[in-house]
Each structure stands twice: as structure tokens, then as C-alpha cells.
N, C-alpha and C positions, 0 to 999 in steps of 0.2 A: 528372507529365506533361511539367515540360522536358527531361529527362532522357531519356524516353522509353522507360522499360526494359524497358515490355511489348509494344514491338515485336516480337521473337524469341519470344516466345511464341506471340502471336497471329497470325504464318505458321506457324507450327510447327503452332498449332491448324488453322489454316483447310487446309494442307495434307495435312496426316492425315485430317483430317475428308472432305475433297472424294475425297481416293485411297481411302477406305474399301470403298467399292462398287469399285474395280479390287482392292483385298485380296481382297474377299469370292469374288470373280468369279474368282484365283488360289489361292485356298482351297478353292472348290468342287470342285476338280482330286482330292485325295486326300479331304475330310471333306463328309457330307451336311448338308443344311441347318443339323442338328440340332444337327449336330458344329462348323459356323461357328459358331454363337451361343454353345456351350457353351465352347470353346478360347478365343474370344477374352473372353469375361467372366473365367471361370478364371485367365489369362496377367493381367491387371486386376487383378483382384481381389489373386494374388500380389503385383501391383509395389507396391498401397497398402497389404498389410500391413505390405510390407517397410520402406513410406515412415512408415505409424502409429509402429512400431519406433523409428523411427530419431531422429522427436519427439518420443517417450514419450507418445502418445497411446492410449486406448483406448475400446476397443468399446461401445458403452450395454447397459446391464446390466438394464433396461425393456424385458421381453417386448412392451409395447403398442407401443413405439417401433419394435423389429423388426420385429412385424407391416405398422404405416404405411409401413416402408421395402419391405417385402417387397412391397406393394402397387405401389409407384413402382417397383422393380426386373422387374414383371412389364409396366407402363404403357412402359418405356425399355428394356430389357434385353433381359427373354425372349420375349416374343410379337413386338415388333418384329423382331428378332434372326432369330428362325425365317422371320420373311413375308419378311424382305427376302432373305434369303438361296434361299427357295425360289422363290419373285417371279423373281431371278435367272438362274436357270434356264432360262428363255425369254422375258426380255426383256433389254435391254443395259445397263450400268453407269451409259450416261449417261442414259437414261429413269429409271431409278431415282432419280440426283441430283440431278435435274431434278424431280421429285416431294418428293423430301426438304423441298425447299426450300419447301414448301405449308403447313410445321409451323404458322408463323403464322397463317396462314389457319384451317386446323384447329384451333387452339388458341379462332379467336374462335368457330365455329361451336359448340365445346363450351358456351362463354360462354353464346352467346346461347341455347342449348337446355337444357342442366342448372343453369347457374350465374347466376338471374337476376336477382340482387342485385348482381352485377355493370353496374357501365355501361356501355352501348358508344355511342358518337358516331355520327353519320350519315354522318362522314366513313368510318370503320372499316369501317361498313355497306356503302360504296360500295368501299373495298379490298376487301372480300371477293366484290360482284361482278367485279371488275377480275380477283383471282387466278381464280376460278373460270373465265374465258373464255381466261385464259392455261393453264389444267390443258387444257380441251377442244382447245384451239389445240395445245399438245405433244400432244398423242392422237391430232391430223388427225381430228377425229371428221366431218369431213366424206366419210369413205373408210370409216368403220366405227370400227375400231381399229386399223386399219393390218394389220401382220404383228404387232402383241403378242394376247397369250394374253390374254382377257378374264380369266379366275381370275388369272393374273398380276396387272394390273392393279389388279383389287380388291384384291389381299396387300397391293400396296405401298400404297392409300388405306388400308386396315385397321391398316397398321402405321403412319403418319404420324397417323392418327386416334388411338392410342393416344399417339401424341406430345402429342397438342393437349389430349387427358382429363390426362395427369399434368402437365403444368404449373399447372390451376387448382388440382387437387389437391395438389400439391404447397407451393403458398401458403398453400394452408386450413390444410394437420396438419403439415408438416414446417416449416417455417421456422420458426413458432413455438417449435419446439422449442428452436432458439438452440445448434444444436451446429456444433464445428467441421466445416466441408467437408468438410475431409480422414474425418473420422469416418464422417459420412453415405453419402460416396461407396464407401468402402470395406465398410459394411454391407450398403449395395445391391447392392455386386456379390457380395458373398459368398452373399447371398438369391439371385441369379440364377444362380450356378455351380451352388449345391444345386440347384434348381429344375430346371434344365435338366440335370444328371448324371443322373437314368434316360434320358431320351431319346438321350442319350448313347452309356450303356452298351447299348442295345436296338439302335441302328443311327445311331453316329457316324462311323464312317470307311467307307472306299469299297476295292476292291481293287485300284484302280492304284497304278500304281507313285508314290511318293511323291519330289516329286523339292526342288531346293535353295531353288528361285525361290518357291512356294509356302508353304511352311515358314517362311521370313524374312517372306513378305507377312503370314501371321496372326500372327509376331511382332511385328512393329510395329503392326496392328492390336490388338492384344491388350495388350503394353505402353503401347502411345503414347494408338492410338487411345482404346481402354475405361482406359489406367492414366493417364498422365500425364496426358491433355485434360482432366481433370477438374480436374488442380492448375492447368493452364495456363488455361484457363479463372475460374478463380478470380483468381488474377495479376491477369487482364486487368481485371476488375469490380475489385479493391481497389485498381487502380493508377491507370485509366484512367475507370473507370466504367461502368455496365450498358449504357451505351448504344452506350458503342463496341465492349464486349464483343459486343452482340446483332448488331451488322455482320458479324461471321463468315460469319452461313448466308448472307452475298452472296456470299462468298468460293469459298463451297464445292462450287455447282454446277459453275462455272466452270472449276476445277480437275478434278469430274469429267469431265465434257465433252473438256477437251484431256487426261487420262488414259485417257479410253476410245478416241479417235482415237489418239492415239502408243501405247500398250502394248497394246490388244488390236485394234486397228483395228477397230472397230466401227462400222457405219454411221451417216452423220448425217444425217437429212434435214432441208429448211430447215426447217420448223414448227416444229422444237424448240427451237432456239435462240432463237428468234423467243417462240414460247408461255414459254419458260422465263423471258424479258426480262419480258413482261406480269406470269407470277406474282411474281417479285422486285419489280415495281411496286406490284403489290395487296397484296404482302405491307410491304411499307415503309408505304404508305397504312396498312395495320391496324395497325401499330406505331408510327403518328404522325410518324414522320420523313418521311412527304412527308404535306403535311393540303392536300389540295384545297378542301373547305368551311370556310371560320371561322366559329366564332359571331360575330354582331355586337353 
């Protein structure tokens, strides 16, 4: 912590992370949904083999462990992967990242519905009505839904809802396992590249012209974003701690936001940024770093 070494990491993270929806949005130009999720797991997937390699690490050799991972890979990876990228489509980069940032919220609603041995505080309770009027606030559901695609919409709650199912899952069957990062992450994406290769090969690329800009964006989404953010990510939790790791998802709407106004000039209207402040609010409340009620 004096030292401070996982600073560059963690802009590194929070940057990649926030530009991913401007990747995905300069990806959609030559590959279809199908083909964003597939290329950039894939591109991932390659860079941790290459990183397994290089520390002489290997793959678990426990068909049951695959499976748990394949599970997680389909919870983070590929069904996410597809909505956000088809979502995309006809809504804007920064609606999206501005969604994204609900995972928390999401994650408690899974809690409190499936997972009810879990605790949740009154305060948590009161974050997640907080996020929820910050989601309706970015919607302007006072006007309907604005110009966004109701099916749109739903992808992106459908895909962030699969965010908020694999992290308790994820606690229950994978951590116990007690394997390194680098191993797990690298399994999951290799479950997600297979997974999503027929959709792929059925209708992954598009017949425009493929041009330079494009091609570099799913690169560094694919290396950085799905390969490295995982080790960097890591860094940050063994160096700094979980909790300033978990500050990221402030980071990274943020960045979408002023990515989708400078590189695709996409409109902004006030409610978003506005509703996007409350969900970062509720979502801090749900994560305890802001506790409005204390026990006495």
C-alpha cells in the first residue's frame, strides 16, 4: 500500500473496463453480436494461455470443476457477451455503462430471492431501493423509454442480471475450490470461446468492409479487456485489497460516458448522468461503503 504499485493497474482496469462498450460499438462495424462475444473471449482466452505457460501453471484436470466454471463462463462471458453487444445496436455505449454499473444492485436482488441464507441489512435494502430510482431516472421513464428499444433494454437488465446470479454462485462452488486466478480465469474463457464458436461460425462476421480502427478496438478488448483485467484485477485485491479493488465499477461508467461523447458523439441527455450518480449511490449503500442506517 506505501508504495502504491497497483495504481497502474487499476486505471489500466477501470479504463479498459469503462471503453469496453465504445470497443464493442467499433466491433459491431465488421462482426455480429455473436462474433463481439466470440472474438473477444477467444483473443482472452489466447493471452492467459499464453500467461498459464509462461508460470508453468495448469488447467484442472476435474471434469466437475470444468463444468462449475463452464457455468460462471456462461453467467460472465457468453449470454452477457451476446445481450450487450446486441442491446448495442440500438441503444448508446453510454446507456449501456451506465447500466453496467447496477451489477451490485443486481447481485443483492439475486441474494435476497435465491440465496436466502445470505444476510442482507436494512441498510442494503434501502441501497437497492436508491439504485432502482437511479435505473428508472437514466430510462426518463417519465417519457416512456425515451428513443431506447424496449427489447434493448431488457438485454442489457438480462445481461447485468446474469452478472449479479454468478457472483453468489460463484462463492458457493468456485472459491472453495482454492485455485489460482490465473487458472480459473483462463478456464472460463476457454468454456466461453467453445460455447460461443458455432454461433460463430453460423453468423459471426458481417460484409463490410473491415477497416484498421475496429480490428485494434476488439484487440484490446480481447487482450486487455477479457485477458489481462483479470490478472490486473487480481493485483489490485492482493495488493490493495477487495475493497478498493470493488471501487473500479465507480470508475467505469464514467469513462464510458466521456468515451461515448468524444469517440462516437452520442447524445447525452441530462437524466443520465444524473440517474447514473443515484445508481452509483444505491449501489455503494449495497456494498456498505456508504451505510446510511447503523445498528444501535
Amino acid at each position: 500500500m506505501k508504495k502504491a504499485g497497483w495504481i497502474p493497474a487499476y486505471l489500466a482496469l477501470g479504463f479498459v473496463w469503462g471503453c469496453s462498450f465504445l470497443f464493442i460499438e467499433k466491433g459491431l462495424t465488421f462482426l455480429t453480436p455473436s462474433g463481439v462475444a466470440f472474438v473477444r473471449c477467444a483473443l482472452g482466452a489466447l493471452t492467459l494461455v499464453i500467461l498459464l505457460k509462461l508460470k508453468r501453471l495448469h488447467l484442472p484436470k476435474d471434469l466437475r470443476i470444468w463444468f462449475k466454471l463452464w457455468i460462471v463462463s456462461l453467467l460472465l462471458n457468453s449470454i452477457p457477451g451476446v445481450l450487450f453487444a446486441t442491446a448495442q445496436q440500438d441503444v448508446t455505449s453510454i446507456l449501456a455503462g451506465l447500466i453496467n454499473a447496477t451489477t451490485p444492485l443486481m447481485t443483492l436482488l439475486v441474494m435476497l430471492a435465491a440465496f436466502k441464507e445470505e444476510k442482507v441489512s436494512f441498510n442494503q435494502k434501502f441501497g437497492l431501493i436508491v439504485g432502482a430510482t437511479g435505473i428508472l431516472t437514466v430510462f426518463g421513464v417519465w417519457n416512456g423509454l425515451g428513443n431506447n428499444s424496449t427489447t434493448a433494454v431488457l438485454m442489457l437488465l438480462l445481461a447485468v442480471l446474469c452478472y449479479g446470479i454468478s457472483y453468489p454462485y460463484t462463492k458457493r462452488t468456485i472459491i472453495p475450490l482454492q485455485l489460482p486466478s490465473e487458472v480459473l480465469a483462463t478456464t472460463q474463457l476457454i468454456l466461453a470461446t467453445l460455447t460461443l464458436l458455432p454461433l460463430y461460425i453460423l453468423n459471426g462476421s458481417r460484409d463490410d468492409e473491415i477497416r484498421l480502427v475496429p480490428v485494434l478496438a476488439m484487440l484490446v478488448l480481447g487482450v486487455f479487456g477479457s485477458g489481462f483485467a483479470y490478472i490486473w484485477n487480481f493485483k489490485i485485491i492482493k495488493e490493495a485489497g477487495s475493497t478498493i479493488a470493488s471501487t473500479v465499477t465507480y470508475i467505469t461508467p464514467i469513462i464510458a460516458i466521456f468515451a461515448g461523447l468524444i469517440f462516437l458523439s452520442e447524445p447525452l441527455t441530462w437524466n443520465e448522468p444524473i440517474g447514473g450518480i443515484v445508481v452509483l449511490i444505491g449501489a455503494a449503500i449495497v456494498q456498505n461503503k456508504l451505510v446510511i442506517f447503523r445498528r444501535k
